[in-house]
VEXGU-635563 format. One record per atom (N, C-alpha, C): residue number from 1; x, y, z; residue in one letter. Coordinates in Angstrom, 2 decimals. Example, Ala and Ser with C-alpha at 12.3 -4.5 7.8 and 13.67 -1.06 7.14 Angstrom:
// VEXGU-635563
FIKOL num      xx      yy      zz residuo
FIKOL   1   13.19   -5.69    7.80       A
FIKOL   1   12.30   -4.50    7.80       A
FIKOL   1   13.20   -3.30    7.80       A
FIKOL   2   12.85   -2.25    7.08       S
FIKOL   2   13.67   -1.06    7.14       S
FIKOL   2   12.90    0.03    7.87       S
This chain:
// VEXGU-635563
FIKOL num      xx      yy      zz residuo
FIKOL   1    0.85   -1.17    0.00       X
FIKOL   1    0.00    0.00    0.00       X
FIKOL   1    0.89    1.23    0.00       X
FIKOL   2    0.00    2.12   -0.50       X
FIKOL   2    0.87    3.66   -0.78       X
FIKOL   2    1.32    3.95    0.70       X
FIKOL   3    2.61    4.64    0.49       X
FIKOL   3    2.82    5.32    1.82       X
FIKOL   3    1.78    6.61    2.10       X
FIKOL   4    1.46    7.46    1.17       X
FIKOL   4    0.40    8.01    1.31       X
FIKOL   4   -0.76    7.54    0.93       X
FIKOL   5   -1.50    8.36    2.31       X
FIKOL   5   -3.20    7.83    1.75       X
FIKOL   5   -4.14    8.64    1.02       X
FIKOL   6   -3.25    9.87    0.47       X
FIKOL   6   -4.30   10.26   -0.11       X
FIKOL   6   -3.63   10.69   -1.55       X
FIKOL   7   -5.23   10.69   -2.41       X
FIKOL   7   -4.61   10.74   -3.91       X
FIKOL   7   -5.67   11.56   -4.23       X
FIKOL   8   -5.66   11.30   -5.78       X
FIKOL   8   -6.56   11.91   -6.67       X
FIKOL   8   -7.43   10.92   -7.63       X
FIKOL   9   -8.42   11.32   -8.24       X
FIKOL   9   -9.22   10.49   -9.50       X
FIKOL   9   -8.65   10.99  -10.24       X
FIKOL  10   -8.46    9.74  -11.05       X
FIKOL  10   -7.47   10.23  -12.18       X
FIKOL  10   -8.64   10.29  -13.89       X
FIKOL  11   -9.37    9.21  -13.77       X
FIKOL  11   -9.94    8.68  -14.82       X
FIKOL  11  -11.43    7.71  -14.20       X
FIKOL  12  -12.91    8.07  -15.18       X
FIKOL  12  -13.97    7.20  -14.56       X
FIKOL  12  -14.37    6.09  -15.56       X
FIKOL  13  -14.83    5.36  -15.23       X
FIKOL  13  -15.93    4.54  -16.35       X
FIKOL  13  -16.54    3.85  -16.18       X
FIKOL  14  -18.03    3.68  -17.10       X
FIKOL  14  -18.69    2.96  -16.60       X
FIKOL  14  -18.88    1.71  -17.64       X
FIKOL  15  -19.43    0.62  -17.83       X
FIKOL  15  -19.99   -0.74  -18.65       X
FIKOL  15  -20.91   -0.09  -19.01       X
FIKOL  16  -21.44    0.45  -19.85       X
FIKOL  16  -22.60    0.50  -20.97       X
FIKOL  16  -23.03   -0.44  -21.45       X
FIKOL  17  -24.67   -1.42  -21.26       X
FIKOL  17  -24.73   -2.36  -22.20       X
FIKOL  17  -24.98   -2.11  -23.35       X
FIKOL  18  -25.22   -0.90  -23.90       X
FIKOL  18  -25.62   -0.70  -25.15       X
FIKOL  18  -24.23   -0.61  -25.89       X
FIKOL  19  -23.22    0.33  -25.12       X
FIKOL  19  -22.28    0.63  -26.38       X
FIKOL  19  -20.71    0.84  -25.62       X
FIKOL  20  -20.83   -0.52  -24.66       X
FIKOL  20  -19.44   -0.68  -24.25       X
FIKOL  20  -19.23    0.09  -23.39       X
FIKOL  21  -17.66    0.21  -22.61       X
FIKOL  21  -17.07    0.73  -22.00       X
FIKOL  21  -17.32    2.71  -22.17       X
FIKOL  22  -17.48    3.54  -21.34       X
FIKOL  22  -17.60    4.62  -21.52       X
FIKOL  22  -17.09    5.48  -20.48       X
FIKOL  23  -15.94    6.27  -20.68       X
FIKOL  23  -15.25    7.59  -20.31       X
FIKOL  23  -16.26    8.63  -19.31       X
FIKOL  24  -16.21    8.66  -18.13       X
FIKOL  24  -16.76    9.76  -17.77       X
FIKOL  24  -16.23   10.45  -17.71       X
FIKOL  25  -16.79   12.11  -16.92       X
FIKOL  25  -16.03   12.86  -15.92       X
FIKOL  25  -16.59   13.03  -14.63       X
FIKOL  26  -17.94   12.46  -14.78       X
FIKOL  26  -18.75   12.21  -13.14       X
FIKOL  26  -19.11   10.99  -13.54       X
FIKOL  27  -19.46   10.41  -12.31       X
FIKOL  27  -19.69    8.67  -11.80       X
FIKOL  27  -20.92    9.59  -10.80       X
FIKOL  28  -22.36    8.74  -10.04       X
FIKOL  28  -23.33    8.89   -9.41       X
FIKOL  28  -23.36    7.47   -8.84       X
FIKOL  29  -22.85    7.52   -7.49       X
FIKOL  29  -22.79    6.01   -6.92       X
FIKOL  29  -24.41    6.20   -5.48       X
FIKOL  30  -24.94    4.80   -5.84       X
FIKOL  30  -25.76    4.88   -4.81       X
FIKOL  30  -25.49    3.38   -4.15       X
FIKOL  31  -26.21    2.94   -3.01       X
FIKOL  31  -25.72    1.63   -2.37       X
FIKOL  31  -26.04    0.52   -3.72       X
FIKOL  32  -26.83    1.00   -5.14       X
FIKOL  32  -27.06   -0.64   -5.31       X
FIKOL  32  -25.81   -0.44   -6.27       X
FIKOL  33  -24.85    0.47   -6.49       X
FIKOL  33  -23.98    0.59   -7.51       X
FIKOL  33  -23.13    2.15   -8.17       X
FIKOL  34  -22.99    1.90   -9.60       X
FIKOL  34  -22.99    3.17  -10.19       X
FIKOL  34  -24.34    3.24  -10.90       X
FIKOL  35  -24.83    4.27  -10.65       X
FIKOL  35  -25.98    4.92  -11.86       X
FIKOL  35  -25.31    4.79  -13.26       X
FIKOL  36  -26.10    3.81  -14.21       X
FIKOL  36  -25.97    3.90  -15.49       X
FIKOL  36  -25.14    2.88  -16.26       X
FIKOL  37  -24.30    2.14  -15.03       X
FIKOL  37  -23.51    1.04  -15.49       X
FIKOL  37  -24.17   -0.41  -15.78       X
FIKOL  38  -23.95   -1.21  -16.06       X
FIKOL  38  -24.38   -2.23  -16.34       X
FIKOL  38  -24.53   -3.71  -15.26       X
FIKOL  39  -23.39   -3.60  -14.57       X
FIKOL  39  -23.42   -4.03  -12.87       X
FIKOL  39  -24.74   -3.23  -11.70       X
FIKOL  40  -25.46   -2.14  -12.28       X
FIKOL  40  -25.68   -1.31  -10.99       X
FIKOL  40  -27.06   -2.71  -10.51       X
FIKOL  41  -27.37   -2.66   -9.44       X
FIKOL  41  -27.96   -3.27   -8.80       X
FIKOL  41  -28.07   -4.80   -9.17       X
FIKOL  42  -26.85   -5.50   -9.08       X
FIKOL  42  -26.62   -6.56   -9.79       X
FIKOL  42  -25.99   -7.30   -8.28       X
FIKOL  43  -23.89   -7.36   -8.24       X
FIKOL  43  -23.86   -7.70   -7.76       X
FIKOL  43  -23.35   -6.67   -6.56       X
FIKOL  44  -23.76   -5.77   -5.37       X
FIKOL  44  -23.52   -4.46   -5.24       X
FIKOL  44  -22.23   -4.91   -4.64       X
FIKOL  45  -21.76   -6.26   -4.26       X
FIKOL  45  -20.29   -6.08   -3.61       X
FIKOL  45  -19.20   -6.29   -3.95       X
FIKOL  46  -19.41   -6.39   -6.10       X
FIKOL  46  -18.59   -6.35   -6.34       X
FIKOL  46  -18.66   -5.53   -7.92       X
FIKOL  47  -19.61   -4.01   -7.64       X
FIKOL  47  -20.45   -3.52   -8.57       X
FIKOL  47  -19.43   -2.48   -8.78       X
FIKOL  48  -18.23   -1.84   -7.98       X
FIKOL  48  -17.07   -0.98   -8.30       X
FIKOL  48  -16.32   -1.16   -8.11       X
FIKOL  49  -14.79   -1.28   -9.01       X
FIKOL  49  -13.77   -1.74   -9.28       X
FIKOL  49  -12.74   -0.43   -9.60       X
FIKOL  50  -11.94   -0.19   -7.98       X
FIKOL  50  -11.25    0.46   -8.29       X
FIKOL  50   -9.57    0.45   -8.39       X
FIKOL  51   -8.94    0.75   -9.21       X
FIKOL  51   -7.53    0.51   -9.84       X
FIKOL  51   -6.99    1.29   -9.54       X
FIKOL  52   -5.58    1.35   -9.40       X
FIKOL  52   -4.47    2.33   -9.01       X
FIKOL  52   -3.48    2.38   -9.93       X
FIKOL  53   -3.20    3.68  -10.24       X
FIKOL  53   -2.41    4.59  -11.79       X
FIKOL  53   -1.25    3.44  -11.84       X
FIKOL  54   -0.64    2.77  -10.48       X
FIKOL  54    0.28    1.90  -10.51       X
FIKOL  54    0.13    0.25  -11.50       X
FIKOL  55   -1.29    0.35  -11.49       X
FIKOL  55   -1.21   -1.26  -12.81       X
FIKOL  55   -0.70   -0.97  -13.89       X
FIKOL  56   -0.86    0.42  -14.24       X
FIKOL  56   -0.75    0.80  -15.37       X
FIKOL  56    0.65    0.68  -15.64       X
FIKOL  57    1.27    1.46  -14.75       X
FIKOL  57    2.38    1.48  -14.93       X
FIKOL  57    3.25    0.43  -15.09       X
FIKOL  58    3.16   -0.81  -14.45       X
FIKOL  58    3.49   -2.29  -14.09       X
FIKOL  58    3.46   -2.88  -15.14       X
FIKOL  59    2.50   -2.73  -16.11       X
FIKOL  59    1.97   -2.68  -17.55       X
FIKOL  59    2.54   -2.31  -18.60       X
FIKOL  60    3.38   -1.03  -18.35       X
FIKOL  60    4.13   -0.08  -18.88       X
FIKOL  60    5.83   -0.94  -18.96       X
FIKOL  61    6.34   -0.63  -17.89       X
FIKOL  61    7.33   -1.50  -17.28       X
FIKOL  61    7.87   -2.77  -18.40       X
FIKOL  62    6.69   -3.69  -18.38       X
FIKOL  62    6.85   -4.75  -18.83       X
FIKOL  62    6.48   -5.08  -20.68       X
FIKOL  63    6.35   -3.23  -21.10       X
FIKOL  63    6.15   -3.47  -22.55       X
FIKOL  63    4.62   -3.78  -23.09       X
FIKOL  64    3.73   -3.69  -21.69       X
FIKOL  64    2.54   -3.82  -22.56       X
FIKOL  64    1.59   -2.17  -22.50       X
FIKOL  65    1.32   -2.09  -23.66       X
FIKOL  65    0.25   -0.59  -23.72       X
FIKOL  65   -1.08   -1.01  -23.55       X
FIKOL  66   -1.09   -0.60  -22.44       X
FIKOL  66   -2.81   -0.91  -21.82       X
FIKOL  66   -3.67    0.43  -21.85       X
FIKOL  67   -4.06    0.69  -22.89       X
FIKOL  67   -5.04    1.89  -22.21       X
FIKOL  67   -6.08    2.51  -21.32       X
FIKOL  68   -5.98    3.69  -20.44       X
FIKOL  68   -6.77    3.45  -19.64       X
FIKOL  68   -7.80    2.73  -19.64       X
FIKOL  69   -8.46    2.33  -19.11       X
FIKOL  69   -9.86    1.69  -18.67       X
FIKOL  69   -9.99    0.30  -19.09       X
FIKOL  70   -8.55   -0.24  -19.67       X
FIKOL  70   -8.75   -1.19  -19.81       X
FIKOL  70   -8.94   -2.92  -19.00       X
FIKOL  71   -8.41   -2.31  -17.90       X
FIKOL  71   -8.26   -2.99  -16.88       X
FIKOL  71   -9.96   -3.31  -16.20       X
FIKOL  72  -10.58   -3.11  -16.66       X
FIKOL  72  -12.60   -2.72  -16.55       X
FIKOL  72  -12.61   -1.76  -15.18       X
FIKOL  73  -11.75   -1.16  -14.97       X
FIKOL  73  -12.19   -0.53  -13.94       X
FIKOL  73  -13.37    0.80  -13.83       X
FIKOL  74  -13.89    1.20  -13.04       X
FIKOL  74  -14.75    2.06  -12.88       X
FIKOL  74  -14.07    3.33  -12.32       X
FIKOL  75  -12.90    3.58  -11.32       X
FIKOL  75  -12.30    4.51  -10.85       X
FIKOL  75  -10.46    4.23  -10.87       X
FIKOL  76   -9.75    5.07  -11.44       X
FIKOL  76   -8.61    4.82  -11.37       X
FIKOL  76   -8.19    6.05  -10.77       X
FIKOL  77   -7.43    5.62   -9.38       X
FIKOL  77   -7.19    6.85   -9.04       X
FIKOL  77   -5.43    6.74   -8.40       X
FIKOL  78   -4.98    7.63   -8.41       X
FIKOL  78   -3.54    8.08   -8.27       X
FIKOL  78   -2.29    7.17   -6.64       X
FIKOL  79   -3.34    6.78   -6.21       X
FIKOL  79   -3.11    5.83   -4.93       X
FIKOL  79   -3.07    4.46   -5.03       X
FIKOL  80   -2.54    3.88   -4.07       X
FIKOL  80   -2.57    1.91   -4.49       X
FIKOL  80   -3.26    1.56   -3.17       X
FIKOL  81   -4.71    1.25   -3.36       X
FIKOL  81   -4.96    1.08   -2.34       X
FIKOL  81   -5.18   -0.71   -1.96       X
FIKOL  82   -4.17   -1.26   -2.90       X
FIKOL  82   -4.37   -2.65   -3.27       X
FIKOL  82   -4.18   -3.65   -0.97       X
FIKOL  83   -3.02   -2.78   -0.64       X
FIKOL  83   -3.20   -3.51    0.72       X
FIKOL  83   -4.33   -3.36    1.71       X
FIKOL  84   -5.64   -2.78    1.37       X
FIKOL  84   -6.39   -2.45    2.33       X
FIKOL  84   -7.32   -3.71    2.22       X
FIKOL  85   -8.04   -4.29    3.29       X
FIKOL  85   -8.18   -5.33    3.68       X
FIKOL  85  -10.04   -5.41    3.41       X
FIKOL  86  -10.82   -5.96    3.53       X
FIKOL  86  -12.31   -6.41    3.34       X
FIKOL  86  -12.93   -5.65    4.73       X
FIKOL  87  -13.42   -4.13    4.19       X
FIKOL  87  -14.05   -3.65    5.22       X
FIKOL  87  -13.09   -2.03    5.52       X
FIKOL  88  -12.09   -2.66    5.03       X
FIKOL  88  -11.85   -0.68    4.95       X
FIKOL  88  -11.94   -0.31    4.24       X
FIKOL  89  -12.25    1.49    4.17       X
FIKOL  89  -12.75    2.21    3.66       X
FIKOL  89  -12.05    3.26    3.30       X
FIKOL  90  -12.51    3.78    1.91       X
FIKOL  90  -11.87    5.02    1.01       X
FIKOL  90  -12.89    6.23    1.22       X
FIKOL  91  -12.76    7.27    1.37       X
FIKOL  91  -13.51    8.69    0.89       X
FIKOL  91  -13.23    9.22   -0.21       X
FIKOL  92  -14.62    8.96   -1.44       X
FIKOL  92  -13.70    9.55   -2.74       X
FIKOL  92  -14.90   10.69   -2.90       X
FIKOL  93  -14.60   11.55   -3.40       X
FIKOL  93  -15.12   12.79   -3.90       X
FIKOL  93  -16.46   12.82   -2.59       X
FIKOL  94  -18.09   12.85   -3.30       X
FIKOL  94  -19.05   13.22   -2.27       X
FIKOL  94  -19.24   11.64   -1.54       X
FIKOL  95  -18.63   10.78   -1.86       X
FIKOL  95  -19.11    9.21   -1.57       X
FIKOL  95  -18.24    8.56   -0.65       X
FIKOL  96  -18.66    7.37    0.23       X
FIKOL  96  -17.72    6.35    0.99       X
FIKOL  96  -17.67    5.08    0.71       X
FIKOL  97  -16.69    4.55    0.48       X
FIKOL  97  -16.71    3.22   -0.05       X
FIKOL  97  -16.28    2.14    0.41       X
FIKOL  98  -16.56    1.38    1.19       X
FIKOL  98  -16.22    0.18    1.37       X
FIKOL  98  -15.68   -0.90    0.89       X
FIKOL  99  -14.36   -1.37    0.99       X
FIKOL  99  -13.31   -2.61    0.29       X
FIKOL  99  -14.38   -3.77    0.70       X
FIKOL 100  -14.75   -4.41   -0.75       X
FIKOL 100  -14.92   -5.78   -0.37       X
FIKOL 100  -14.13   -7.61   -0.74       X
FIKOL 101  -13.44   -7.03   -1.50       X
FIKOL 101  -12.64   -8.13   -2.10       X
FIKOL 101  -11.56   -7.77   -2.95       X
FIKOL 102  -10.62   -8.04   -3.13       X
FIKOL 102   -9.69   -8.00   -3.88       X
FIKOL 102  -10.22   -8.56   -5.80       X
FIKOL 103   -9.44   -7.61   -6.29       X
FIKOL 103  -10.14   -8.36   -7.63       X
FIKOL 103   -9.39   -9.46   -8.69       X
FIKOL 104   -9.81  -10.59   -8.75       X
FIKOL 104   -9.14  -11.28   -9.42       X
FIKOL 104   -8.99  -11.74  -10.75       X
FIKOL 105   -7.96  -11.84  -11.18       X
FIKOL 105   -7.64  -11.59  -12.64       X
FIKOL 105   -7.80  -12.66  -13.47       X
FIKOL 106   -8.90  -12.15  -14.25       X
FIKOL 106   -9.53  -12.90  -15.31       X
FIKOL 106   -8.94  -13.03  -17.23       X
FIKOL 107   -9.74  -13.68  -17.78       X
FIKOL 107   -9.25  -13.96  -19.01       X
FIKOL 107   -9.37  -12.81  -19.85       X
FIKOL 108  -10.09  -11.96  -19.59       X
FIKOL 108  -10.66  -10.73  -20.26       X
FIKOL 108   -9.62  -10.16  -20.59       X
FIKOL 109   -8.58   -9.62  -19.28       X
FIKOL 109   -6.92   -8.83  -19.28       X
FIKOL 109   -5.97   -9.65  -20.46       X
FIKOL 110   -6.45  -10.67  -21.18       X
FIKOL 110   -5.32  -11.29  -22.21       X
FIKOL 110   -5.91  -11.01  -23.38       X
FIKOL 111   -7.29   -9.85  -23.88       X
FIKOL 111   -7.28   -9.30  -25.02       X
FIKOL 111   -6.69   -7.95  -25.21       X
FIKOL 112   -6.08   -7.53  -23.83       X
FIKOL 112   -5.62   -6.55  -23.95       X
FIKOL 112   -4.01   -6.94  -24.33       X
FIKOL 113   -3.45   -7.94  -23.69       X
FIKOL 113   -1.60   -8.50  -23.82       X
FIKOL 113   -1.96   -9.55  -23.54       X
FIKOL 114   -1.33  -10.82  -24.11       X
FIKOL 114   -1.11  -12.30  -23.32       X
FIKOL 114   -0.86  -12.12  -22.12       X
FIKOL 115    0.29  -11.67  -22.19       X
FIKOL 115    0.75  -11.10  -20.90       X
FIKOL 115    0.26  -10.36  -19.33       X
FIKOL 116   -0.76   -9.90  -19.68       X
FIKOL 116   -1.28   -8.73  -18.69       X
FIKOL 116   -1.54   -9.27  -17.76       X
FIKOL 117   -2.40  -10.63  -17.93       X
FIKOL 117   -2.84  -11.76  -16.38       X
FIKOL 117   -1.34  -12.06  -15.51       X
FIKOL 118   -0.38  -12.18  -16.14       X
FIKOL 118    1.10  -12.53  -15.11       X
FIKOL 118    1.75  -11.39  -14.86       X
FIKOL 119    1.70  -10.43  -15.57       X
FIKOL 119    2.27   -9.22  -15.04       X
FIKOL 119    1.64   -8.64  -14.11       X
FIKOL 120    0.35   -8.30  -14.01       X
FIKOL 120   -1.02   -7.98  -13.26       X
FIKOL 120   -0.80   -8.69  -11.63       X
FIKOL 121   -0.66   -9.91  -12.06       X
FIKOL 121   -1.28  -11.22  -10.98       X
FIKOL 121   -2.63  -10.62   -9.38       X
FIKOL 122   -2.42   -9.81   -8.94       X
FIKOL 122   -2.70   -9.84   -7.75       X
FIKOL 122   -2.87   -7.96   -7.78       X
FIKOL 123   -2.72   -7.63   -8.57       X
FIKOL 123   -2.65   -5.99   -8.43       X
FIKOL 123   -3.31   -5.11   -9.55       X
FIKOL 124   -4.30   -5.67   -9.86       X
FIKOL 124   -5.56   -5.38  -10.95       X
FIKOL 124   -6.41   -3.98  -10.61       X
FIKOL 125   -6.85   -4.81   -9.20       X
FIKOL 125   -7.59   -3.43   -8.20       X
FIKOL 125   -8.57   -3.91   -7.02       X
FIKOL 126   -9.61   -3.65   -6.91       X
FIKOL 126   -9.77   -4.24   -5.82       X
FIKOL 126  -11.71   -3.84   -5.88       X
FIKOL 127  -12.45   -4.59   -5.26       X
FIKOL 127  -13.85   -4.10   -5.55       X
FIKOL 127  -14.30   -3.43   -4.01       X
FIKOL 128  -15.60   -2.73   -4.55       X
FIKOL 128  -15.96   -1.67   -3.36       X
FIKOL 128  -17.47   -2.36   -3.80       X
FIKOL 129  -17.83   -1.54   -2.03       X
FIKOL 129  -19.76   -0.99   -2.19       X
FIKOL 129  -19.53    0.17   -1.65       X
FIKOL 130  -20.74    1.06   -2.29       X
FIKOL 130  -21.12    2.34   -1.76       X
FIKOL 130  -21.95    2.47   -0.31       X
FIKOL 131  -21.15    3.12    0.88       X
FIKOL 131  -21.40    2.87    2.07       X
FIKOL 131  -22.60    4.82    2.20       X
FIKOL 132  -21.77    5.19    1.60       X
FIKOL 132  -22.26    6.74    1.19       X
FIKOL 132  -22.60    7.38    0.08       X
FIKOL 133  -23.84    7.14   -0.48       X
FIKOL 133  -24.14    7.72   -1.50       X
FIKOL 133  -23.89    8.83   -2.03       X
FIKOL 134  -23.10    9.56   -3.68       X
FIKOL 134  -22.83   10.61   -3.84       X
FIKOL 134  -22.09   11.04   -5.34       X
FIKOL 135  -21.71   11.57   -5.65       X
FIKOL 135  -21.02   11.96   -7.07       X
FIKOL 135  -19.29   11.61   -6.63       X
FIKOL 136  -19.09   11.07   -7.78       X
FIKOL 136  -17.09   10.99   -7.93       X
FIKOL 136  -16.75   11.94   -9.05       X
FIKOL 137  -16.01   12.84   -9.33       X
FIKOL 137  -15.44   13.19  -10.58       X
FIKOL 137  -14.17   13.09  -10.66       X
FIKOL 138  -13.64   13.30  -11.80       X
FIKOL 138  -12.20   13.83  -12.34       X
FIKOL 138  -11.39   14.24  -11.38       X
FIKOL 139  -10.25   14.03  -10.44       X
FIKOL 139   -9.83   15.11   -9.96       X
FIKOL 139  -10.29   15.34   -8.80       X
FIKOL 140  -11.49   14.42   -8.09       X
FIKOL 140  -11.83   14.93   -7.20       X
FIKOL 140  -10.40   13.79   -5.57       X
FIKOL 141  -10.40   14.51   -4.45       X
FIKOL 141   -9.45   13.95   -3.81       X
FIKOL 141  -10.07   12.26   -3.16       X
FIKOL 142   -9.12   11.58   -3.10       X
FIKOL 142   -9.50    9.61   -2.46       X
FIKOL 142   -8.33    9.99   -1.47       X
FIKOL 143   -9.16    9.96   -0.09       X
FIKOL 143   -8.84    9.23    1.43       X
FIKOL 143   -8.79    7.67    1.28       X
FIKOL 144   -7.84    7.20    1.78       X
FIKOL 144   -8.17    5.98    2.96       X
FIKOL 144   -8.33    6.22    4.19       X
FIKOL 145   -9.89    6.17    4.80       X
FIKOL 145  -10.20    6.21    6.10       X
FIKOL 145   -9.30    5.19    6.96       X
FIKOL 146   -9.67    3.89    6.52       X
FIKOL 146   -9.26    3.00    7.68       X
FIKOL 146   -7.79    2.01    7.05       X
FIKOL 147   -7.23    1.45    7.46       X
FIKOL 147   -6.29    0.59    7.00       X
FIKOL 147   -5.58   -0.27    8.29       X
């Protein structure tokens, strides 16, 4: 985990079923999810998936060009909050979020590189529920409350 706990949003997105992956600059999280995504009131504890600027980079490192959002995440923000444990909690923009699982790396990450599942392994990102309903944007600042 970061030595600091606090960062920034770097980048949003949501699952569109109509037309794929989609770029925000605001996210609207309520307890059953994100508003508008394709997860929202599905499975809510593992309905946001947030990533740290560091996969990317890891990604980078090892020669593969991953573009943002490719990792399916919903929030990528400037912090690694990959060591925080099932039950602690982030403050991102107007919302609170609760860690519920670590996220594990699927077949999906090998249309982006063969590679990306072994380079990745364990540091993809990690899933949340919304404990506090509220708006995320661009830029807006991510606490880790608890750790």
């Amino acid at each position: 985990m970061s030595e600091n706990n606090t960062g920034t949003v770097i980048d949003l997105f949501i699952s569109n079923k109509d037309i794929g992956r989609e770029n925000k600059d605001e996210i609207e999280l309520t307890t059953q999810g994100i508003y508008g995504d394709k997860f929202f009131d599905k499975e809510v504890d593992r309905s946001i998936l947030i990533t740290s600027n560091d996969s990317y980079l890891m990604a980078k490192e090892n020669g593969i060009d991953a573009p943002l959002g490719s990792l399916g995440e919903n929030i990528l923000v400037s912090i690694n909050p990959y060591g925080l444990n099932s039950g602690d909690r982030l403050s991102i923009g107007d919302t609170i979020l609760e860690i519920t699982q670590n996220c594990t790396i699927c077949n999906s990450l090998a249309k982006v590189d063969k590679n990306l599942p072994k380079v990745l392994k364990s540091d993809r990102g990690i899933f949340a529920k919304t404990i506090k309903s509220g708006k995320i944007r661009k830029g807006d600042i991510a606490n880790i409350l608890k750790y």
